[in-house]
Backbone as CSV, one residue per row, in Angstrom:
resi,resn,N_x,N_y,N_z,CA_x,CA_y,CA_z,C_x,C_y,C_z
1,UNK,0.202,34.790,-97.862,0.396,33.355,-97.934,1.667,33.003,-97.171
2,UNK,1.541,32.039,-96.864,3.082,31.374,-95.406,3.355,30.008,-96.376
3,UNK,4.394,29.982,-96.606,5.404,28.797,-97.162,6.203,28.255,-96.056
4,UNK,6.129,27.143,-96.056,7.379,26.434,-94.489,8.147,25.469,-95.934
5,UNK,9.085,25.586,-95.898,10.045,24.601,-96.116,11.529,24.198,-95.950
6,UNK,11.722,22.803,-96.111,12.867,22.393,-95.568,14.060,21.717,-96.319
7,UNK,15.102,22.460,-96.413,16.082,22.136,-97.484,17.316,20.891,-96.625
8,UNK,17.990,20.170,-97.477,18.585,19.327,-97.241,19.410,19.286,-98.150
9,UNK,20.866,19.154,-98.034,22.037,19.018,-98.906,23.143,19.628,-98.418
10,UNK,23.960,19.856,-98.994,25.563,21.080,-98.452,24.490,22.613,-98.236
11,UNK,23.686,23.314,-96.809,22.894,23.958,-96.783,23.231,24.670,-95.330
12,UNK,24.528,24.251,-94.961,24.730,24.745,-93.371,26.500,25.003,-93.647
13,UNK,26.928,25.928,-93.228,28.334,26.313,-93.393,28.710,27.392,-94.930
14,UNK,27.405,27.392,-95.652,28.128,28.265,-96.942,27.729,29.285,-97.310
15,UNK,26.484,29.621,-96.138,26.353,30.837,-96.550,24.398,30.800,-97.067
16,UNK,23.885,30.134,-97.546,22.768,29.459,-97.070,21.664,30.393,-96.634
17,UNK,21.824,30.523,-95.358,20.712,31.515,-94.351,20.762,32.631,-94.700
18,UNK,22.086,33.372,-95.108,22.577,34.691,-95.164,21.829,35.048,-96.674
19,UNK,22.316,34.408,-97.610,21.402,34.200,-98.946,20.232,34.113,-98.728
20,UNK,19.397,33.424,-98.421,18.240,33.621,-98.297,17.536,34.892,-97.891
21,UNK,18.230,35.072,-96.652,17.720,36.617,-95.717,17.907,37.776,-96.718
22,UNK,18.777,37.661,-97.582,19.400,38.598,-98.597,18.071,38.513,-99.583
23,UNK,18.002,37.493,-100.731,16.618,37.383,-101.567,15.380,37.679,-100.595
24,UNK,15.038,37.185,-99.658,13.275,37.473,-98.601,13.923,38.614,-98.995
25,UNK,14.824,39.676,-97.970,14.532,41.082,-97.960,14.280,42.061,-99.114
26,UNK,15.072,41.427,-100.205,14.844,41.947,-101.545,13.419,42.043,-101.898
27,UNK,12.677,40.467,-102.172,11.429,40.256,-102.341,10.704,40.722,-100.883
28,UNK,10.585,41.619,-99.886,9.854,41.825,-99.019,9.204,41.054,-99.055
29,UNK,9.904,39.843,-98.340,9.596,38.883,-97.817,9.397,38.847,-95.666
30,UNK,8.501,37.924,-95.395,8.813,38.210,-94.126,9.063,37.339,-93.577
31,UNK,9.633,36.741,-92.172,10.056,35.361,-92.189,11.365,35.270,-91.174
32,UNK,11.343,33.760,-91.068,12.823,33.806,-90.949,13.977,32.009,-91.426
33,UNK,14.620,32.309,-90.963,15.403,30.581,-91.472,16.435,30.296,-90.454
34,UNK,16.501,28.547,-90.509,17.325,28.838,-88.993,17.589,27.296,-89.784
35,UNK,19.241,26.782,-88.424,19.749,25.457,-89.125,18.836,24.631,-88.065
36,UNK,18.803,23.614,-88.285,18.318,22.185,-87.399,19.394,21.696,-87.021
37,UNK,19.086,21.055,-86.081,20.164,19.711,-85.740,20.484,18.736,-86.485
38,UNK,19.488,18.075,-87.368,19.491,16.900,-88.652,20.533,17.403,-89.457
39,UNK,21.170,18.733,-89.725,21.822,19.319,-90.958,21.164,19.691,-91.954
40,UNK,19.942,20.335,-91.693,18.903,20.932,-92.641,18.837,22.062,-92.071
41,UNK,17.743,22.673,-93.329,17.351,24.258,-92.801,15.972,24.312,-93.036
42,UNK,15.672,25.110,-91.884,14.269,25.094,-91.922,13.990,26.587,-92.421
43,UNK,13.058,27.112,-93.318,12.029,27.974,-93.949,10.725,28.504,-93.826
44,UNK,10.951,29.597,-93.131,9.197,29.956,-93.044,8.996,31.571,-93.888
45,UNK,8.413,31.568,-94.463,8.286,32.870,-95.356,6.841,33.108,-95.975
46,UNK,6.638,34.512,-95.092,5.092,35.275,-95.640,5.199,36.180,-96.765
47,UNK,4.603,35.885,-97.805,4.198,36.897,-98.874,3.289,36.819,-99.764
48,UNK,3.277,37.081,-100.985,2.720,36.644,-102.372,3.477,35.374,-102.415
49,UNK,2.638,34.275,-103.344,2.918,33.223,-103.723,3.957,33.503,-104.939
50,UNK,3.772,34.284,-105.588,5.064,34.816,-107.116,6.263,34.892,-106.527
51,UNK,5.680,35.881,-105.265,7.708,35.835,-104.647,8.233,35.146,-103.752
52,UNK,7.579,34.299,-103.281,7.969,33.138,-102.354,8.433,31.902,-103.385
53,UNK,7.958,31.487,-104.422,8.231,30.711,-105.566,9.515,31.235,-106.267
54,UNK,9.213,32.615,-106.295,10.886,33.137,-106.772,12.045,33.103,-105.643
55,UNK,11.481,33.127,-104.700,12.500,33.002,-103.812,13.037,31.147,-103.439
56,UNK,12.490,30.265,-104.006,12.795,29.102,-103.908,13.766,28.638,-105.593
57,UNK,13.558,29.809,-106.625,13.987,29.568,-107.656,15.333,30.112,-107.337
58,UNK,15.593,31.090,-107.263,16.788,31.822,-106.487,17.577,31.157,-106.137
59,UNK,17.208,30.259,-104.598,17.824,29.472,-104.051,18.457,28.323,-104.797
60,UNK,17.382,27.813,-105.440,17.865,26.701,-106.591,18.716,26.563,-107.378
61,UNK,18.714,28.207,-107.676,20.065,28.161,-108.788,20.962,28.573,-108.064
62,UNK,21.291,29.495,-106.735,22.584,29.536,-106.435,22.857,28.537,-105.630
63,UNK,22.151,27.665,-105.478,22.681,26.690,-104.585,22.401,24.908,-105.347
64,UNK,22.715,24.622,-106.535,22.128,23.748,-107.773,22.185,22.273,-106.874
65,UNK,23.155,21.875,-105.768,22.936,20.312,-104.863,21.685,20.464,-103.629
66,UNK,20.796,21.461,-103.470,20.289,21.886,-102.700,18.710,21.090,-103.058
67,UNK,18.323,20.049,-102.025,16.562,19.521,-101.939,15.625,19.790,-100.986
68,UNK,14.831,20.372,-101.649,13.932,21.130,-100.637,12.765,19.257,-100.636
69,UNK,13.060,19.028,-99.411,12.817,17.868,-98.886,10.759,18.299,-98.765
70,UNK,10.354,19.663,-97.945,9.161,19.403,-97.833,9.105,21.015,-98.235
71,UNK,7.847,21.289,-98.645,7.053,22.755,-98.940,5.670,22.528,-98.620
72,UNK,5.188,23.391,-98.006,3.343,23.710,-97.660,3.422,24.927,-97.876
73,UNK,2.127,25.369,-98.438,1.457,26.517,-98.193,0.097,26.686,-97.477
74,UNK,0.346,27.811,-96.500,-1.426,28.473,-96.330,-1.312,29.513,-96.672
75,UNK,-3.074,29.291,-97.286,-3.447,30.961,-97.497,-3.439,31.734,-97.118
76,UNK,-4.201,31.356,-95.742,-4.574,32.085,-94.392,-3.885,32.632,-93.340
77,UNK,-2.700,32.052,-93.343,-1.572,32.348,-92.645,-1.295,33.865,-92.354
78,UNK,-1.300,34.358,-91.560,-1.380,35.847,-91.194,0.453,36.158,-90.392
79,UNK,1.236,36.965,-90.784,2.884,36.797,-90.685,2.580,37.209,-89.311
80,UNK,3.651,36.150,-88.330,3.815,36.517,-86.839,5.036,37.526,-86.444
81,UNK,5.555,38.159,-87.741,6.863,39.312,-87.048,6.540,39.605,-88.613
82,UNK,7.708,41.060,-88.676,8.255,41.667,-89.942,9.532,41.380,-89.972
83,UNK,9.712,41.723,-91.249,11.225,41.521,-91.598,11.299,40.183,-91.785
84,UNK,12.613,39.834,-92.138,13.382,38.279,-92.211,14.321,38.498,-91.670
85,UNK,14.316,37.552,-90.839,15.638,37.239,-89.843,16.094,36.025,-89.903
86,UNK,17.250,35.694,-89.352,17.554,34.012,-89.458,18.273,33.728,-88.028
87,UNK,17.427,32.626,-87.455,17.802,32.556,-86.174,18.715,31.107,-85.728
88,UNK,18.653,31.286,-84.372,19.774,30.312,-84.183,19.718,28.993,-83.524
């Protein structure tokens, strides 16, 4: 399953991407996260739906001013790389 989502709040300068890449790799997650220009972050992450959901709970609590503005899922979504990376 592929999750895209997009967080908005204090989410660029604190550490953010690095956290994330840290939980995906934990949860073998695959994926990656990168900042926008708007001052958001964008989210793309292939796995199980349990650990992609945990990985948005994660985020939630270490980061408690943090709004994940949009989330989709596909089923079908087949991962275009391994690993999680966070790009630039």
């Amino acid at each position: 399953m592929q999750m895209e989502a997009t967080f908005k709040g204090r989410v660029q300068g604190v550490g953010f991407r690095a956290t994330t890449q840290m939980i995906a790799r934990k949860l073998k997650l695959c994926g990656s996260v990168r900042n926008l220009k708007d001052g958001s972050v964008e989210l793309i992450a292939h796995g199980l739906k349990i650990d992609l959901e945990q990985l948005l709970k994660e985020l939630k609590e270490l980061f408690p001013g943090v709004v994940v503005e949009q989330i989709s899922y596909k089923s079908n979504a087949a991962p275009v790389e391994s690993g999680f990376s966070i790009l630039s």
